[in-house]
C-alpha positions as CSV (number, residue, x, y, z in Angstrom):
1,X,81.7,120.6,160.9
2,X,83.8,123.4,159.4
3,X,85.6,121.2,156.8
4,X,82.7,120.1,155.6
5,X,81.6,123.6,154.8
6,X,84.9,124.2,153.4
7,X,84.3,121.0,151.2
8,X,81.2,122.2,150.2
9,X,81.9,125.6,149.2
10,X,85.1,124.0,147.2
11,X,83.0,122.0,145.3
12,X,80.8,124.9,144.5
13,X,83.8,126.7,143.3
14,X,84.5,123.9,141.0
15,X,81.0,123.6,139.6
16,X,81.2,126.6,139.0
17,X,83.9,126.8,137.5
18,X,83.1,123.9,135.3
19,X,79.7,125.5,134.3
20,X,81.9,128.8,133.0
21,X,83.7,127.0,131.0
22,X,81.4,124.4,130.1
23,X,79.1,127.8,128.5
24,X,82.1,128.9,126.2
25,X,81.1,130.1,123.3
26,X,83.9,128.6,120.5
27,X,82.6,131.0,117.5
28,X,83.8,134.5,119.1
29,X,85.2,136.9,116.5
30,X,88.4,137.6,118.5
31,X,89.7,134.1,120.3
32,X,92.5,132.5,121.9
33,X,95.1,130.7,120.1
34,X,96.8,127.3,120.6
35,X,100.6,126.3,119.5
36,X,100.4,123.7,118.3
37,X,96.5,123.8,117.4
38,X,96.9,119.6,117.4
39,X,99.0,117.4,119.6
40,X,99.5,113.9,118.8
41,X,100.9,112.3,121.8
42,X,102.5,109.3,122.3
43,X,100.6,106.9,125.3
44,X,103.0,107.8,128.3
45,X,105.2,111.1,126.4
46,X,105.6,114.3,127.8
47,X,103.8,116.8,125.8
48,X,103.1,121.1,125.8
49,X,101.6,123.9,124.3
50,X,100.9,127.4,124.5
51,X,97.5,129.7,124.4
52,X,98.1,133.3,123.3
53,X,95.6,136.3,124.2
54,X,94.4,138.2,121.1
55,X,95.5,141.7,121.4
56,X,92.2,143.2,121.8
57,X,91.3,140.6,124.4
58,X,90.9,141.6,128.2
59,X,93.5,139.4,130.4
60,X,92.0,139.8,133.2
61,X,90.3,136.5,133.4
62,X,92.3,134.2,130.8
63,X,93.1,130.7,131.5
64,X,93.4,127.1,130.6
65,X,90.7,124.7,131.9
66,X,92.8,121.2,131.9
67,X,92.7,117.9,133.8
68,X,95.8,116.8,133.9
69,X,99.2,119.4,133.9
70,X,100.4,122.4,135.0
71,X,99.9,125.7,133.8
72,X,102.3,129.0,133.5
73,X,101.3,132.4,132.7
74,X,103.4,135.0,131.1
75,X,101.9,137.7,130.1
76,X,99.2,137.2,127.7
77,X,100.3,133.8,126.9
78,X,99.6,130.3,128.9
79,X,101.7,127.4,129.0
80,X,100.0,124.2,129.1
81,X,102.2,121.1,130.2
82,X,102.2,117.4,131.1
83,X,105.3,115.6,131.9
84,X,103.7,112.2,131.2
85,X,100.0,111.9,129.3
86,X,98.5,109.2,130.8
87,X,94.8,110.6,130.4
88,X,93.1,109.1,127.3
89,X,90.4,111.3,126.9
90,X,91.0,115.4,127.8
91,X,90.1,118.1,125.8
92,X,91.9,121.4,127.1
93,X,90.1,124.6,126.9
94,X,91.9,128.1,126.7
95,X,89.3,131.0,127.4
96,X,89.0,135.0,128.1
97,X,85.7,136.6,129.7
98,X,84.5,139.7,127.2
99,X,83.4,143.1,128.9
100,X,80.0,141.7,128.3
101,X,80.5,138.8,130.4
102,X,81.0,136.2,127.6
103,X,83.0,133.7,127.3
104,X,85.3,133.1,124.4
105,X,86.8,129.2,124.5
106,X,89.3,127.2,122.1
107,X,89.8,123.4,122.3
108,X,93.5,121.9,121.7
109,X,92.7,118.9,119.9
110,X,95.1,116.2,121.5
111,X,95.0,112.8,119.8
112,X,96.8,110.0,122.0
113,X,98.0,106.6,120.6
114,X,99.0,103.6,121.8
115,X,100.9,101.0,119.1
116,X,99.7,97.5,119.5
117,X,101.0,94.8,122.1
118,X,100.3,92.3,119.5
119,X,99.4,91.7,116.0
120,X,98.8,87.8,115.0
121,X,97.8,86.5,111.9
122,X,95.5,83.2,111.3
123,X,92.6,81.5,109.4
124,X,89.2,81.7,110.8
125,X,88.2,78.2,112.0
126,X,91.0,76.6,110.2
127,X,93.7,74.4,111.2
128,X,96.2,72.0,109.1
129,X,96.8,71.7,105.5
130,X,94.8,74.2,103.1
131,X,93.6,72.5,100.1
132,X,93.9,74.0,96.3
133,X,91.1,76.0,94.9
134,X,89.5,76.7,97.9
135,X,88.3,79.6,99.7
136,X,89.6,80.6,103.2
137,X,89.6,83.7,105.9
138,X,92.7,85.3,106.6
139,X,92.4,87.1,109.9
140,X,94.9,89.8,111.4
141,X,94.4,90.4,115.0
142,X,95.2,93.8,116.5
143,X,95.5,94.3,120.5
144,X,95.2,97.2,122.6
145,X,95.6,99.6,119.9
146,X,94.6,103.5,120.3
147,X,93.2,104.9,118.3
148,X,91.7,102.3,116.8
149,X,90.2,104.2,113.7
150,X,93.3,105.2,112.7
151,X,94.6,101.6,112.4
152,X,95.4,100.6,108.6
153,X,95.8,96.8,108.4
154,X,97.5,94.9,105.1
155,X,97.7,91.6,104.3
156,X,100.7,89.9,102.6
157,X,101.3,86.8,101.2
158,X,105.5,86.9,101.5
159,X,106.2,90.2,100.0
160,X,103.0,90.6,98.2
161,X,100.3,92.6,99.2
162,X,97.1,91.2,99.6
163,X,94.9,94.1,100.6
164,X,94.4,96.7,103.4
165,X,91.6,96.6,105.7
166,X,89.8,99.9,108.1
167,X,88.7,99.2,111.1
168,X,84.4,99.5,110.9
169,X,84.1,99.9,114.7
170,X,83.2,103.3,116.0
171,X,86.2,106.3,116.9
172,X,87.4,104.9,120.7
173,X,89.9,107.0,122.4
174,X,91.0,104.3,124.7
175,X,93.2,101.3,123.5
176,X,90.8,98.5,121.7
177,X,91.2,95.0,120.5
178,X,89.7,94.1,117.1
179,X,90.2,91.3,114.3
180,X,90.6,92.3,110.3
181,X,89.7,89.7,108.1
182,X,90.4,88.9,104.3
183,X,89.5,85.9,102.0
184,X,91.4,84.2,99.9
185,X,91.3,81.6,97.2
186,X,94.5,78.5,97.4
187,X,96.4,77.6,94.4
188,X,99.3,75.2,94.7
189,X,101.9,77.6,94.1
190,X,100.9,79.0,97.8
191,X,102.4,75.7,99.4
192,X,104.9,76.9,101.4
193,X,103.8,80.6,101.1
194,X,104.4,82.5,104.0
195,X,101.6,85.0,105.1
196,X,101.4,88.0,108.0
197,X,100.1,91.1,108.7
198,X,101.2,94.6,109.6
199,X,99.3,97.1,111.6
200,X,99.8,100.7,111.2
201,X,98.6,103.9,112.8
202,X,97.9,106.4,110.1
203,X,98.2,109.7,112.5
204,X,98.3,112.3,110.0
205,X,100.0,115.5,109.0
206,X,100.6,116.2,112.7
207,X,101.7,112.2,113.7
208,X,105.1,111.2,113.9
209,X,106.7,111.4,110.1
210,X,107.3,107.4,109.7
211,X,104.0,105.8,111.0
212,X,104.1,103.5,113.8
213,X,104.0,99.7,112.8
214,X,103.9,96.7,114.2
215,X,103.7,93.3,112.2
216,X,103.0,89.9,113.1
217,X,105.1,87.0,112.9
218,X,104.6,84.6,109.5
219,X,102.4,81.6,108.7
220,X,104.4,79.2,106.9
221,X,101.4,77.5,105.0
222,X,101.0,74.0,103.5
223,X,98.5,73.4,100.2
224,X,97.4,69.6,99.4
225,X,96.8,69.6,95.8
226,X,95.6,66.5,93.6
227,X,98.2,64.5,91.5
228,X,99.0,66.9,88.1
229,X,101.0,65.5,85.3
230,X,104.8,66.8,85.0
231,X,105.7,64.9,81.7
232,X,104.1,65.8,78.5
233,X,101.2,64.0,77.6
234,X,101.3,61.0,75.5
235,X,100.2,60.9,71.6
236,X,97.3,58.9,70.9
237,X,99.2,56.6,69.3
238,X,102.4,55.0,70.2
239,X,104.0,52.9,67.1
240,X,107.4,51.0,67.7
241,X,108.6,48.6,65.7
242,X,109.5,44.8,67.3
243,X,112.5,45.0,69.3
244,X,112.6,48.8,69.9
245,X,112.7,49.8,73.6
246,X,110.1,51.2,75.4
247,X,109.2,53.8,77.8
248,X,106.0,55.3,79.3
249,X,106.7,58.2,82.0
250,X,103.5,59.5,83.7
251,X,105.6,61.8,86.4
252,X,103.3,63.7,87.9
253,X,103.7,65.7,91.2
254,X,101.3,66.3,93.9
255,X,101.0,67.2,97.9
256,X,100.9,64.5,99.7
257,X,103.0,62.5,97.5
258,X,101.4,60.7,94.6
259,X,101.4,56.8,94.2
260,X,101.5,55.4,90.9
261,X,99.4,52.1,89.4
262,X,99.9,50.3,86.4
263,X,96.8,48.5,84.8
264,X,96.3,46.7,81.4
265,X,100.7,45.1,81.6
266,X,101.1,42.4,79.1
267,X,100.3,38.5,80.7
268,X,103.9,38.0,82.7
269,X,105.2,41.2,83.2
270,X,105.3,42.2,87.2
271,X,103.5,44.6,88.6
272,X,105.0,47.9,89.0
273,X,104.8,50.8,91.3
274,X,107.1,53.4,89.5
275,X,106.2,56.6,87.5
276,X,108.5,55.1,84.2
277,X,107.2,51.8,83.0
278,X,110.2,50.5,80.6
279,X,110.8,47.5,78.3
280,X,113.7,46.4,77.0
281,X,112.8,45.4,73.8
282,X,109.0,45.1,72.8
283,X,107.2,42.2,70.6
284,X,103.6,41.9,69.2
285,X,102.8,40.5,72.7
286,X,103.6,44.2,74.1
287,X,100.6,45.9,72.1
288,X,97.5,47.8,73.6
289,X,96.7,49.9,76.2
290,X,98.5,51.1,79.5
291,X,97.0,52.7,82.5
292,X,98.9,54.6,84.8
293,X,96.7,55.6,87.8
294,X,98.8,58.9,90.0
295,X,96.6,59.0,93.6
296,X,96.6,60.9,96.8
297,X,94.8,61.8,99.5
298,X,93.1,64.8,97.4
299,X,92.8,62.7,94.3
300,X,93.5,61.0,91.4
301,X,94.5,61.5,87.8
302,X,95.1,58.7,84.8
303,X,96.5,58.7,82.0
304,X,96.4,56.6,79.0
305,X,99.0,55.0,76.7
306,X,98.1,52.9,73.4
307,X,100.7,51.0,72.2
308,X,101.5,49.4,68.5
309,X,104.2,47.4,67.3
310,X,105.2,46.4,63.9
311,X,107.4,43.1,62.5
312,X,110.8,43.7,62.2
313,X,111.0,43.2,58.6
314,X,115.3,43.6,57.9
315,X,115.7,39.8,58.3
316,X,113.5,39.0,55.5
317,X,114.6,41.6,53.2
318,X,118.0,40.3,53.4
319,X,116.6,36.6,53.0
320,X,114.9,37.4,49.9
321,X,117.9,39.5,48.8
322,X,120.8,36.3,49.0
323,X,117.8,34.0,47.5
324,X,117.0,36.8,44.5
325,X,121.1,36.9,44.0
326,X,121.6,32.9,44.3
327,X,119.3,32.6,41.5
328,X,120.7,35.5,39.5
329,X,123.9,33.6,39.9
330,X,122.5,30.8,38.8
331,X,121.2,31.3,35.8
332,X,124.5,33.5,34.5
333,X,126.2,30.4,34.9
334,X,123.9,28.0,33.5
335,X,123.7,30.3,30.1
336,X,127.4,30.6,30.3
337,X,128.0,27.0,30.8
338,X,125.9,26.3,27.8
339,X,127.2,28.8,25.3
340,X,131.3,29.0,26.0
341,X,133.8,26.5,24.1
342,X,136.4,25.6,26.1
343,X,137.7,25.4,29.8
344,X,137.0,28.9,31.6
345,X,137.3,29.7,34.5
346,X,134.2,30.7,36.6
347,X,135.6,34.2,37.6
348,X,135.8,35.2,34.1
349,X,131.7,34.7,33.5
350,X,131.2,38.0,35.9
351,X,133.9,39.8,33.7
352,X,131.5,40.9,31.0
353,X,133.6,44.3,30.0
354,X,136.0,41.8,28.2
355,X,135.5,40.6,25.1
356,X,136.3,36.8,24.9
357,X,136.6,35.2,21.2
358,X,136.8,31.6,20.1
359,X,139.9,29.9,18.6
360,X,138.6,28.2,15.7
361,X,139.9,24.8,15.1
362,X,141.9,23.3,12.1
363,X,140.8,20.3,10.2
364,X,143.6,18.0,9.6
């Protein structure tokens, strides 16, 4: 029966106590003074800090209301220490009673943190290949991270930033789990890209000087993309003449691999599956219009080649030529023949820069 009496009258001491303090009055014109006046505290650290009495202050009732620690007085001053904070939410209260039975209170403002167990980075609902010029949700998930409003998230697509994200839930001292999101838009220069995440505590002026981080590991992304054309595109008109070579190149490149189709080949020649259709040497039979059809999974592009091809026309040049100098020849000999007295020989008829003259004859 006595201890509980003694419990009892404990616990009234306490209440008490708590209802003293609890009635501080935090606007007194003469107060106590914390050093530091903030603490940020690393989740498990030792940490201290020290309450002075103002000089005009009475000492006889001066103290620091805590819940976890020790305290030491000396003097007019209090030490306030905790070899490991634990605690996530305590607020300690340094205070002095006034003559007039008042009681004059200052908070130290502690602000504990925690640095996450894990940050991930993912796409909302997506799995497998991304596809080009499409939009998408890059999510960065942050666990058991205190406090969570002072959690800054960025984005980065390899060593490009992205964007930063706040968190939008409410100011939690204990450690809280949430998921930052950002959207996107695919190109096919992202195939391959590698994306992540960082988290990091923006503490301030009072927070360790380089910011805790933590960043997630990378997401080594792959982009399927229709067929685009890699080889300059053809002129509306391609003119060769007959026996010229010819080549048609409708490399394109594309994710998955593109397949190519020719359509529209002359009667005989094989089908072919290649990106470069080439013939050896073209004839009249070779004219009109190629098709060349680049698929993949995502899609399909054509392109279009028209093709002319004009007579070879050397041989009858030359033809006409020997025929046109056969009968020049002929008729300089003919005229020749008729007009020349005497045996000549046929060399001499082309010599016309020499003079040739006729050797009378004498009548006997």
């Amino acid at each position: 029966m006595f201890s509980r009496y003694v419990l009892v009258i404990v616990s009234l001491v306490d209440l008490l106590s708590d209802f003293r303090v609890s009635c501080c009055d935090y606007n007194c014109a003469n107060r106590t003074v914390f050093s530091p006046s903030r603490l940020v505290v690393r989740h498990g650290d030792p940490t201290s800090a020290t309450c002075s009495l103002c000089p005009s202050c009475p000492d006889d009732i001066f103290d620091v209301e805590k819940s976890v620690g020790s305290n030491v007085k000396n003097g007019r001053t209090i030490t306030w220490t905790v070899e490991k904070m634990m605690e996530w939410k305590t607020t300690p209260k340094c205070f002095y009673t006034t003559k007039t039975n008042i009681q004059c209170c200052t908070r130290l403002n502690i602000t504990l943190y925690k640095t996450p167990d894990l940050v991930s980075v993912s796409f909302l609902n997506h799995t497998g290949p991304l596809f080009e010029s499409r939009n998408y949700t890059l999510q960065c998930e942050v666990k058991n991270v205190a406090p969570i409003s002072s959690v800054h998230v960025t984005f980065f697509r390899g060593q490009t930033e992205l964007g930063q994200k706040r968190p939008l839930s409410k100011p939690q001292e204990k450690p809280l789990t949430e998921v930052f999101s950002l959207s996107i838009s695919t190109t096919k220069e992202d195939d391959g890209a590698q994306y992540w995440c960082q988290a990091k505590l923006e503490l301030g002026p009072d927070g360790p000087q380089t910011p805790p981080m933590v960043a997630s590991q990378n997401v080594t992304t792959t982009v399927h993309y229709k067929p685009q054309l890699l080889a300059p595109s053809p002129p509306d008109l391609i003119t060769l003449t007959q026996g010229d070579p010819l080549e048609l190149n409708c490399t394109a490149v594309g994710n998955p691999s593109p397949s190519y189709t020719w359509t529209s080949l002359p009667d005989g020649f094989p089908p072919s599956n290649s990106s470069v259709l080439t013939i050896q040497s073209v004839d009249s039979g070779h004219e009109g219009q190629y098709t060349c059809s680049i698929s993949n999974d995502v899609g399909t592009n054509t392109v279009m080649f028209r093709v002319a091809v004009k007579p070879f026309i050397l041989p009858y040049i030359i033809v006409a030529a020997v025929v046109f100098i056969a009968c020049v020849i002929g008729v300089v000999f003919y005229f020749y023949k008729q007009g020349r007295m005497g045996n000549y020989n046929l060399k001499d008829v082309f010599r016309f820069h020499k003079q040739h003259e006729a050797v009378p004859t004498v009548e006997l």
